[in-house]
ZADO-1210 file (C-alpha; in nm, 4 decimals, padded with zeros to 6 digits):
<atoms>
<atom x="-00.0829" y="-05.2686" z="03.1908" code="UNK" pos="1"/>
<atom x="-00.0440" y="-04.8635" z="03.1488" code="UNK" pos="2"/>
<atom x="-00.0328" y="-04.6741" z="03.4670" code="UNK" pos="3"/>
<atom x="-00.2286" y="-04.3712" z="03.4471" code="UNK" pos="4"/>
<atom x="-00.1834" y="-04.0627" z="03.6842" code="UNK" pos="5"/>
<atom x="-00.5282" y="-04.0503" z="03.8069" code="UNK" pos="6"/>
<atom x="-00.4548" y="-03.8017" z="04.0697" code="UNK" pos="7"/>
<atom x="-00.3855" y="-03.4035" z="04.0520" code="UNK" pos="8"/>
<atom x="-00.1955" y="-03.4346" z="04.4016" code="UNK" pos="9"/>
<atom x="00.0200" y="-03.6105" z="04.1979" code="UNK" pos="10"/>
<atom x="00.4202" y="-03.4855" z="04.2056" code="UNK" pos="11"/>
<atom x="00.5027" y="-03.4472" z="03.8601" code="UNK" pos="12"/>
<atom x="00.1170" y="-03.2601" z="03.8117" code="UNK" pos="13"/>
<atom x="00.2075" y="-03.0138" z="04.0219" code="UNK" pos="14"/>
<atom x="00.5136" y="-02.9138" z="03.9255" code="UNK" pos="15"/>
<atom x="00.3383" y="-02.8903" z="03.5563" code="UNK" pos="16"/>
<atom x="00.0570" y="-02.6986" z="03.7022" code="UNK" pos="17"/>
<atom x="00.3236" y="-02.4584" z="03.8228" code="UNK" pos="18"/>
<atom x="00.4836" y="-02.4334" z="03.5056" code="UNK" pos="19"/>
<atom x="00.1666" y="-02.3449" z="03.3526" code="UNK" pos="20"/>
<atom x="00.0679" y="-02.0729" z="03.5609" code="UNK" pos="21"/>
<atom x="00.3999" y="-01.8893" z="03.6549" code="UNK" pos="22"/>
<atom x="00.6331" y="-01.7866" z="03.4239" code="UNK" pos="23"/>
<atom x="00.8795" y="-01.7185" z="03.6753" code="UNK" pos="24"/>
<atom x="00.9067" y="-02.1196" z="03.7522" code="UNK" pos="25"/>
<atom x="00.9124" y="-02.1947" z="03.3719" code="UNK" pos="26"/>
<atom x="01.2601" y="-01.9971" z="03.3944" code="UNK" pos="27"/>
<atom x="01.4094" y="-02.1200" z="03.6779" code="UNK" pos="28"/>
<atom x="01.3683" y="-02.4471" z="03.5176" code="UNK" pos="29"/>
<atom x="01.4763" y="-02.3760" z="03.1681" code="UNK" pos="30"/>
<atom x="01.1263" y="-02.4837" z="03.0564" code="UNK" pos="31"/>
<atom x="00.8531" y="-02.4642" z="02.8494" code="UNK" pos="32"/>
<atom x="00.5367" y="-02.6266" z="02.7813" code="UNK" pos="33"/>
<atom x="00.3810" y="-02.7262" z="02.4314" code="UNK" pos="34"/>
<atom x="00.0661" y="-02.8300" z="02.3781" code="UNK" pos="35"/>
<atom x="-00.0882" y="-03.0789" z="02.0710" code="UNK" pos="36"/>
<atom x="00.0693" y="-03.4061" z="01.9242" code="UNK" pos="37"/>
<atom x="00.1426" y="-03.1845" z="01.6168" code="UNK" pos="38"/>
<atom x="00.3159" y="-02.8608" z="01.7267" code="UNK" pos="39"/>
<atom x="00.5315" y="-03.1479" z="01.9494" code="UNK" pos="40"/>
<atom x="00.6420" y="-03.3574" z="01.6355" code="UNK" pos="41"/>
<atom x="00.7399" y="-03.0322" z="01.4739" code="UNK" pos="42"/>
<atom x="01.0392" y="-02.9304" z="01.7729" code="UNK" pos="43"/>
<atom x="01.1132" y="-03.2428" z="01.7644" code="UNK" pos="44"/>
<atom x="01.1634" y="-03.2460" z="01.3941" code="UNK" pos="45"/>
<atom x="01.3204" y="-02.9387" z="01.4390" code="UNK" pos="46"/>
<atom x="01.5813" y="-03.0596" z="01.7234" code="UNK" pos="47"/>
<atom x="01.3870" y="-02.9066" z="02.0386" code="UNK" pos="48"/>
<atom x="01.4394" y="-03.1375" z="02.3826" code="UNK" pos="49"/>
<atom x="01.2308" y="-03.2719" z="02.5098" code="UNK" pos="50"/>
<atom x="01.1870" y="-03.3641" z="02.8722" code="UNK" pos="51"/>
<atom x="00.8838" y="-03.5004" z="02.9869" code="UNK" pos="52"/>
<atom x="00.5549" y="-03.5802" z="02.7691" code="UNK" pos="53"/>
<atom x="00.1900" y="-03.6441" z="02.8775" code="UNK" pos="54"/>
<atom x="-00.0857" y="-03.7808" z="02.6962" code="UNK" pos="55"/>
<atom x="-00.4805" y="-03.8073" z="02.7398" code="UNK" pos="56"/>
<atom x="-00.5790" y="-04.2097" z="02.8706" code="UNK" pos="57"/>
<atom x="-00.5743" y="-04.4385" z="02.5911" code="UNK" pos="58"/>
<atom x="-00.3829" y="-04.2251" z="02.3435" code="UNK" pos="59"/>
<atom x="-00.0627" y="-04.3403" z="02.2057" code="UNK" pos="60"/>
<atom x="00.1830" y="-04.0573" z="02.1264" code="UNK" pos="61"/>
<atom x="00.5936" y="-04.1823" z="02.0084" code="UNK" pos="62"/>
<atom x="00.8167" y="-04.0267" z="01.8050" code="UNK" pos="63"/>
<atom x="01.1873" y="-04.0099" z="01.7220" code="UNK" pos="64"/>
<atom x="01.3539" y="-03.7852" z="01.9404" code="UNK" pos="65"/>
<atom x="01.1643" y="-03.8989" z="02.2199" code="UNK" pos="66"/>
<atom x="01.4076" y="-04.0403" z="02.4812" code="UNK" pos="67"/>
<atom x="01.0971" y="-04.1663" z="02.7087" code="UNK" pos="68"/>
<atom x="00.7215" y="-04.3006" z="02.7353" code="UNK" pos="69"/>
<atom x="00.4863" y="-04.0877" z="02.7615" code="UNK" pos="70"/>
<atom x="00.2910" y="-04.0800" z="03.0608" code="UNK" pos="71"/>
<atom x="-00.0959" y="-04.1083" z="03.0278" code="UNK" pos="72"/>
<atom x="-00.2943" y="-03.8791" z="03.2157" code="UNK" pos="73"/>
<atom x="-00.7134" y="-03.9433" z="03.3046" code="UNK" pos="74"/>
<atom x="-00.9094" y="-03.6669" z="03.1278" code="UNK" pos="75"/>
<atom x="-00.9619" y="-03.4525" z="03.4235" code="UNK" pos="76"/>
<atom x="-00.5882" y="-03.4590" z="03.4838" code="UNK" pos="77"/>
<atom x="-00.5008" y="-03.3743" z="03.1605" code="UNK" pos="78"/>
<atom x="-00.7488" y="-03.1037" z="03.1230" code="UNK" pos="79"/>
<atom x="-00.6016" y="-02.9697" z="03.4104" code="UNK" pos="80"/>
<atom x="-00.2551" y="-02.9281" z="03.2989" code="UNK" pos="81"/>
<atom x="-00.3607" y="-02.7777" z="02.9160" code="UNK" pos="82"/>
<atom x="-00.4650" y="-02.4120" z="02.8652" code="UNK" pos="83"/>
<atom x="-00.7023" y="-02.5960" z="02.5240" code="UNK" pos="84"/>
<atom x="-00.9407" y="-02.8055" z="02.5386" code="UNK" pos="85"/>
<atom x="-01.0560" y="-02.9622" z="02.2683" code="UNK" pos="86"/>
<atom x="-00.8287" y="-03.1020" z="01.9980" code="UNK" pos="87"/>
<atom x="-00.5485" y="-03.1262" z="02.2187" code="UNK" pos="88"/>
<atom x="-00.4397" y="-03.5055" z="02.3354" code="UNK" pos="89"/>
<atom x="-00.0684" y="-03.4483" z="02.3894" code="UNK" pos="90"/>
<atom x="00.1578" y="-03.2288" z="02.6087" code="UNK" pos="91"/>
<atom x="00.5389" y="-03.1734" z="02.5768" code="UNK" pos="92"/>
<atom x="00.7603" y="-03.0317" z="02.8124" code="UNK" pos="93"/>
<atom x="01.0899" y="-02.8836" z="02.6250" code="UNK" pos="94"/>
<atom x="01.4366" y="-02.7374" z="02.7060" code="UNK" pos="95"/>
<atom x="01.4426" y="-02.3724" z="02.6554" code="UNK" pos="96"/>
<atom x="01.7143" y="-02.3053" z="02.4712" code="UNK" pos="97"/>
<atom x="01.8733" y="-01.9870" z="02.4435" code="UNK" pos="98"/>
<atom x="01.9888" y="-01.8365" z="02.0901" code="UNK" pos="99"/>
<atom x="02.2981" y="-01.5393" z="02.0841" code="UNK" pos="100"/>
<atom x="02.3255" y="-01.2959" z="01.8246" code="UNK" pos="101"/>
<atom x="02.6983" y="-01.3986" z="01.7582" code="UNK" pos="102"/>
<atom x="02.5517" y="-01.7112" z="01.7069" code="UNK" pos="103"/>
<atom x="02.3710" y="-01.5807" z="01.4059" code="UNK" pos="104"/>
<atom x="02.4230" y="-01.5821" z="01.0339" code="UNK" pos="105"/>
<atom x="02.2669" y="-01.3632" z="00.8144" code="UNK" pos="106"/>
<atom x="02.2807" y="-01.4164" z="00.3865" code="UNK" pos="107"/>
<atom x="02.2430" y="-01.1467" z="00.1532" code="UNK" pos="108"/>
<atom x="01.9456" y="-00.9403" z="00.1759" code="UNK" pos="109"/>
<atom x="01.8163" y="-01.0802" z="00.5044" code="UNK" pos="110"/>
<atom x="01.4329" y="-00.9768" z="00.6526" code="UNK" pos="111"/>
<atom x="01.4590" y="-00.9331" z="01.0074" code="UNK" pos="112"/>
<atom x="01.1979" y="-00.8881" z="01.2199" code="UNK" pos="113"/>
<atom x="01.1573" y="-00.6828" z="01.5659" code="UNK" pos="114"/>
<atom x="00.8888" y="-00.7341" z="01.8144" code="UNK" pos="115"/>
<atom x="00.9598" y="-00.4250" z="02.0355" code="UNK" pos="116"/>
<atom x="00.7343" y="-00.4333" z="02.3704" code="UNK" pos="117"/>
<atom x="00.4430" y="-00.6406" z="02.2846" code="UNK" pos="118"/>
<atom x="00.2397" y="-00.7479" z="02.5469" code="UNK" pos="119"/>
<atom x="-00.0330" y="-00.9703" z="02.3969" code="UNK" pos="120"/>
<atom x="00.1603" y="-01.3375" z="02.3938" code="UNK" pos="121"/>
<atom x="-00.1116" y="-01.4472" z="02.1318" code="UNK" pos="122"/>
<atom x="00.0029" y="-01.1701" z="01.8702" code="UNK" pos="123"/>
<atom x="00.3333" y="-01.2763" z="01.9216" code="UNK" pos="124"/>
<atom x="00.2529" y="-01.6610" z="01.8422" code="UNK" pos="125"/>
<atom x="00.0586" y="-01.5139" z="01.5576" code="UNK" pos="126"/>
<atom x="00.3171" y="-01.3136" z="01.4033" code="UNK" pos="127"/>
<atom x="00.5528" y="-01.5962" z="01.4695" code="UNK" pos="128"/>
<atom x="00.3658" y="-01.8466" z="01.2579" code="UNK" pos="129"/>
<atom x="00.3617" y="-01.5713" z="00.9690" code="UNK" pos="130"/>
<atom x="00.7310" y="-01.5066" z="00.9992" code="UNK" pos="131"/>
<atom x="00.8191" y="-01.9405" z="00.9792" code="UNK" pos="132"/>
<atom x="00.5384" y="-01.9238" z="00.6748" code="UNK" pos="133"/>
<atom x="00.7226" y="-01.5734" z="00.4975" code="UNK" pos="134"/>
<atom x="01.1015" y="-01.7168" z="00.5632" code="UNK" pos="135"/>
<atom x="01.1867" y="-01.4407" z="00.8114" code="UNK" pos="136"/>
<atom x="01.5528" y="-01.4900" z="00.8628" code="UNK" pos="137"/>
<atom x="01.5527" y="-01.4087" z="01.1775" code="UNK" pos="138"/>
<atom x="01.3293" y="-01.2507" z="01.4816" code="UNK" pos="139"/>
<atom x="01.4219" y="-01.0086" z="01.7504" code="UNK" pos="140"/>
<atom x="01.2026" y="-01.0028" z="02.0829" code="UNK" pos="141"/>
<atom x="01.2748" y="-00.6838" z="02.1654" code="UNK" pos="142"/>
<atom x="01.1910" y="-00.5720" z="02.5402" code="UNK" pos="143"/>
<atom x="00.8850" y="-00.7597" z="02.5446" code="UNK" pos="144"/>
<atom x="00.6097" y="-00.7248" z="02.7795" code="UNK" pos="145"/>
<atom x="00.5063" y="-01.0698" z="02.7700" code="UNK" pos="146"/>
<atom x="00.7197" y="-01.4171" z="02.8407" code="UNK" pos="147"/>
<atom x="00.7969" y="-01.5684" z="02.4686" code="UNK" pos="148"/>
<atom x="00.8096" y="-01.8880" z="02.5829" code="UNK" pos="149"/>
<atom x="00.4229" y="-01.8739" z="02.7600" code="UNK" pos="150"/>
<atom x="00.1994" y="-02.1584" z="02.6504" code="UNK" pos="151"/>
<atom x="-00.0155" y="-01.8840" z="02.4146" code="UNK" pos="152"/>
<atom x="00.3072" y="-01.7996" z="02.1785" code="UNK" pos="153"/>
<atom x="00.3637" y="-02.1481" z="02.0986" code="UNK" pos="154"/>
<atom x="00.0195" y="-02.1910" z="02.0917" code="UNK" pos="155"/>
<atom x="-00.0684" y="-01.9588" z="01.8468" code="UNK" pos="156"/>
<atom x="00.2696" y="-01.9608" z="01.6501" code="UNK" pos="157"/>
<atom x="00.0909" y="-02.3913" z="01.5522" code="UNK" pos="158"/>
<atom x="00.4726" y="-02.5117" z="01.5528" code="UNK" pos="159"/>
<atom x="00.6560" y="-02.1826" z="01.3440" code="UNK" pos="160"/>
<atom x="00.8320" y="-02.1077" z="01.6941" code="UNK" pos="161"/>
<atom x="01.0676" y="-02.3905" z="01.6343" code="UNK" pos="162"/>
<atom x="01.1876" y="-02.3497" z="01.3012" code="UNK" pos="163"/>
<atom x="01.2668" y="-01.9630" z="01.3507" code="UNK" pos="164"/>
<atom x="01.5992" y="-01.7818" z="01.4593" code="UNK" pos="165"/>
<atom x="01.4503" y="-01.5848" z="01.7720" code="UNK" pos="166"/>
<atom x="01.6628" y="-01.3963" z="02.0130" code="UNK" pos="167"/>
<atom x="01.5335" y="-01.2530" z="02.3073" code="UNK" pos="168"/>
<atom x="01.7229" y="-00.9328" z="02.4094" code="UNK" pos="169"/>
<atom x="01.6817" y="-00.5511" z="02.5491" code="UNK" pos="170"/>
<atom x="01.6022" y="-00.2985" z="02.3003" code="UNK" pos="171"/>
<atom x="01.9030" y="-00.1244" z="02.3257" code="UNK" pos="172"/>
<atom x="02.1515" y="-00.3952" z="02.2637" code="UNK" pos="173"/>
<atom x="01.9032" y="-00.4854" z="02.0001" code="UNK" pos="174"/>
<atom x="01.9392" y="-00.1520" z="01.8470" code="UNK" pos="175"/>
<atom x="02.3557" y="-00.1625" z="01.8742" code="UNK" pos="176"/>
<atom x="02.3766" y="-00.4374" z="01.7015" code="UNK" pos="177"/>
<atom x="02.1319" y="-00.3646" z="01.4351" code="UNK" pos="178"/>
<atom x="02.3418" y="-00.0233" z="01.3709" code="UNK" pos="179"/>
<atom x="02.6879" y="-00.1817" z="01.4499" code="UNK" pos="180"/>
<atom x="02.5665" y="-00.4159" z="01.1117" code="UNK" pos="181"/>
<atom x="02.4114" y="-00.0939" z="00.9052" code="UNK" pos="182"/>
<atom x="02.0995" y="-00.2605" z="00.8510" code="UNK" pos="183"/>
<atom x="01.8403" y="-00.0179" z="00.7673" code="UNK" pos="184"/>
<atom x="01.5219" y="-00.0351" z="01.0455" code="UNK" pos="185"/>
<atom x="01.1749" y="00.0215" z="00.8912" code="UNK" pos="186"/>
<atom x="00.9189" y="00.1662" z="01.1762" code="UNK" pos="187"/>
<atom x="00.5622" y="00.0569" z="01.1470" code="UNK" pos="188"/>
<atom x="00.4058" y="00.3841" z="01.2290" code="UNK" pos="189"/>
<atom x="00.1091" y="00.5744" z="01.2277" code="UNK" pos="190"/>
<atom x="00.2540" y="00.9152" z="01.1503" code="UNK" pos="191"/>
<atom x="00.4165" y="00.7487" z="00.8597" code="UNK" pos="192"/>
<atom x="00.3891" y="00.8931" z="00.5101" code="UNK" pos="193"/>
<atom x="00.4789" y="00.6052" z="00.2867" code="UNK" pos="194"/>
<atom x="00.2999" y="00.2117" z="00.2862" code="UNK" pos="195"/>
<atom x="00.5123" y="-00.0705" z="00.2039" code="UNK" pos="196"/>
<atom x="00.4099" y="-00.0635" z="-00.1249" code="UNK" pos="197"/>
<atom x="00.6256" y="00.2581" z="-00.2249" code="UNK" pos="198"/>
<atom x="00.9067" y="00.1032" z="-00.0098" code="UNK" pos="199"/>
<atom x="01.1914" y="-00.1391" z="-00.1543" code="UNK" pos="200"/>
<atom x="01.1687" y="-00.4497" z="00.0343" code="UNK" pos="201"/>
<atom x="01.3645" y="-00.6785" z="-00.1910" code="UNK" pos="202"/>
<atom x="01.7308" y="-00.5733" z="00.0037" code="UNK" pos="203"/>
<atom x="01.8211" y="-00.6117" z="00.3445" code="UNK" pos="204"/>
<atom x="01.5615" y="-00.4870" z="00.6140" code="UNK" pos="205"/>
<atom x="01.4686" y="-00.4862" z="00.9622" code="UNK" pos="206"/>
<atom x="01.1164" y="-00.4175" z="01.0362" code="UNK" pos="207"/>
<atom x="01.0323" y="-00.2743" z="01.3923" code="UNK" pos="208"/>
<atom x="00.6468" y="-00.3723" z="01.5363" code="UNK" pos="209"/>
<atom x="00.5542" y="-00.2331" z="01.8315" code="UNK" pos="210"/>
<atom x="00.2897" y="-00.2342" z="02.1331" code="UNK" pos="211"/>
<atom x="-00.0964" y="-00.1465" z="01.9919" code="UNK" pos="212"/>
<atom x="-00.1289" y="00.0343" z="02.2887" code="UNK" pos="213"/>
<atom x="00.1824" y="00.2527" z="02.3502" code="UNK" pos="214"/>
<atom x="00.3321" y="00.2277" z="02.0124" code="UNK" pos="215"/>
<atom x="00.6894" y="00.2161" z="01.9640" code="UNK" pos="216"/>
<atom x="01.0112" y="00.3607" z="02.1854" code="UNK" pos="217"/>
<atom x="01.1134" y="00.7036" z="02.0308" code="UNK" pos="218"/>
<atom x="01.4839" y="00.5465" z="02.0720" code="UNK" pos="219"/>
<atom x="01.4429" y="00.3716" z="01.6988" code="UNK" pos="220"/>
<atom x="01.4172" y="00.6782" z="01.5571" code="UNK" pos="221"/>
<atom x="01.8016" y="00.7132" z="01.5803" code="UNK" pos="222"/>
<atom x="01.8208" y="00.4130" z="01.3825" code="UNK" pos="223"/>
<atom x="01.8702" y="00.4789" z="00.9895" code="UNK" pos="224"/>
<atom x="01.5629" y="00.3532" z="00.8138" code="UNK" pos="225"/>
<atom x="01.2481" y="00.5006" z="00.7711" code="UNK" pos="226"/>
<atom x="00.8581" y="00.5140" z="00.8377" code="UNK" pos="227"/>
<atom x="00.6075" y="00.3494" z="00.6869" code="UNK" pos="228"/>
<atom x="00.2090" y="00.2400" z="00.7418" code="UNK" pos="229"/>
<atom x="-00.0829" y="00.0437" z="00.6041" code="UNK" pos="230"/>
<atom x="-00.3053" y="00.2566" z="00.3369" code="UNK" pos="231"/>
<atom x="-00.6303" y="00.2980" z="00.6017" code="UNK" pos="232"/>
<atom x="-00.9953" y="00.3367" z="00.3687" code="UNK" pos="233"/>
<atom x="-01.1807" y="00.3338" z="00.6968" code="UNK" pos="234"/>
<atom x="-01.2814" y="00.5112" z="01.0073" code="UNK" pos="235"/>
<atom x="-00.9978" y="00.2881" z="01.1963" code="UNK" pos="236"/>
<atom x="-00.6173" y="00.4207" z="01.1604" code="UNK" pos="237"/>
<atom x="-00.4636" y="00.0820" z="01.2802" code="UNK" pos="238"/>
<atom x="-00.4886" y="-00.2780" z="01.2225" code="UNK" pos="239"/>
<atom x="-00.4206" y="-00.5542" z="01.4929" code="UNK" pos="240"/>
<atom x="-00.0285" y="-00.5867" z="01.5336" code="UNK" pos="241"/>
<atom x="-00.0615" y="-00.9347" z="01.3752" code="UNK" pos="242"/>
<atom x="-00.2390" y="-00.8648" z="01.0949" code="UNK" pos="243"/>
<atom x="-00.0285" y="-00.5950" z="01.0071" code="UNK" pos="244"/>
<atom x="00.2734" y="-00.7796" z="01.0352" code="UNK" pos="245"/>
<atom x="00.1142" y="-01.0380" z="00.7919" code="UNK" pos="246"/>
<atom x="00.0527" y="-00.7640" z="00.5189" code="UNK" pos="247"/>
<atom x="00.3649" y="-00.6253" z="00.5600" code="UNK" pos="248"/>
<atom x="00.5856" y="-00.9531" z="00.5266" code="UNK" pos="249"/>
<atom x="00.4291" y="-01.0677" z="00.2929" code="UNK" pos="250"/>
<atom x="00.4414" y="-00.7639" z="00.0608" code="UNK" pos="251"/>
<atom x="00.7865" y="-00.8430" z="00.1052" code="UNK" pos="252"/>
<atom x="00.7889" y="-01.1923" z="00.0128" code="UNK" pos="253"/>
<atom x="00.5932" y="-01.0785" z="-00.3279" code="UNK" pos="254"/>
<atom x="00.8796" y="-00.7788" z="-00.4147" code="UNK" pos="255"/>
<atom x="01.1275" y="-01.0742" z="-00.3643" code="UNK" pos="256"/>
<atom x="00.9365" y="-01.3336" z="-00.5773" code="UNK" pos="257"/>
<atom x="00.8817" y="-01.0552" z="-00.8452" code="UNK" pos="258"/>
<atom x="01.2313" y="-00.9595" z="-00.8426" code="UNK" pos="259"/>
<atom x="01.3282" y="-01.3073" z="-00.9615" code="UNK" pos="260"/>
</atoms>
């Protein structure tokens, strides 16, 4: 007979309730928290750890990688513990784990791509699921004003999280290393006279997104690179940072594929 955790005094309910709701104890622990049977097959597939695992009553969840049973979990339980709702029968708790910049390798002609000081964690999921889907070689959480492992970035990143390079570092040191490697930084910016369509995208780039609100750090402008925005037809000057990022990546991925 299955035992089901019936009960949200329950120890190990708690502690996931706190890991839900505090980003600070997510940290401490070296955690983070995944939500739907299929964004948790994909870290497995893609070598994440995990550490505990819940499921709704009555649902059977197993895959390799798993070194345990999941627990089930009564609806109200479960409910209690997930930020969705509907369509979601399966939580994973995973190992944060870490990634270096000397632990890095870049190819020829790499596309990097810097989230500097974004504070919406669902733009950053979203951007993240367009970088896995464009072949970004490798993402830089620059400075961020949200926690990149929170429940909405993996959320809304639907499992690309896992199968990018993503370092999480201070601007600055982002910056060094970007100049110590002469990679030249393309600014997404409004006062920008050029769209990515005049811009060579096919060689080696770093692209630099920054907050909707406060726009980006003048500090990247010491970086050698140049400007560049999206051709507005409209009344509006701007799109939403994710959307942008989605035009822009994959104007790059069609220069590439043309260059061929």
């Amino acid at each position: 007979m299955t035992l089901v955790i019936e009960s949200l005094q329950n120890a190990k309910v708690k502690q996931v309730l706190r890991w839900r709701e505090k980003s600070s104890a997510r940290r401490k622990d070296g955690i983070f928290l995944v939500e739907g049977a299929r964004e948790v097959q994909r870290a497995l597939k893609s070598g994440w750890i995990l550490k505990e695992c819940y499921t709704r009553v009555d649902v059977e969840f197993a895959e390799s990688g798993m070194r345990m049973r999941a627990l089930a979990c009564s609806d109200e339980v479960f409910e209690k513990m997930v930020l969705r709702q509907r369509g979601v029968d399966v939580l994973g708790i995973f190992e944060i784990q870490l990634k270096t910049l000397e632990e890095i390798t870049l190819g020829e002609n790499p596309m990097i791509l810097v989230l500097d000081g974004i504070e919406k964690p669902g733009n950053v999921g979203a951007i993240l699921r367009t970088a896995n889907a464009a072949g970004v070689d490798l993402v830089l959480a620059s400075s961020l004003h949200c926690d990149l492992y929170s429940p909405e970035v993996i959320r809304n990143s639907l499992g690309g999280f896992f199968d990018l390079d993503i370092v999480d570092l201070d601007r600055h040191e982002i910056q060094r290393w970007l100049a110590d490697h002469r990679i030249p930084v393309l600014q997404m910016h409004l006062s920008a006279d050029q769209s990515p369509y005049e811009m060579d995208l096919k060689s080696g780039f770093a692209v630099v997104f920054g907050s909707e609100d406060r726009g980006l750090d003048g500090s990247w402008n010491m970086l050698k690179g140049g400007r560049m925005k999206l051709p507005m037809q409209g009344v509006v000057d701007s799109l939403n940072v994710s959307v942008s990022a989605g035009v822009l990546l994959y104007e790059a991925v069609r220069q590439r594929i043309a260059r061929r």
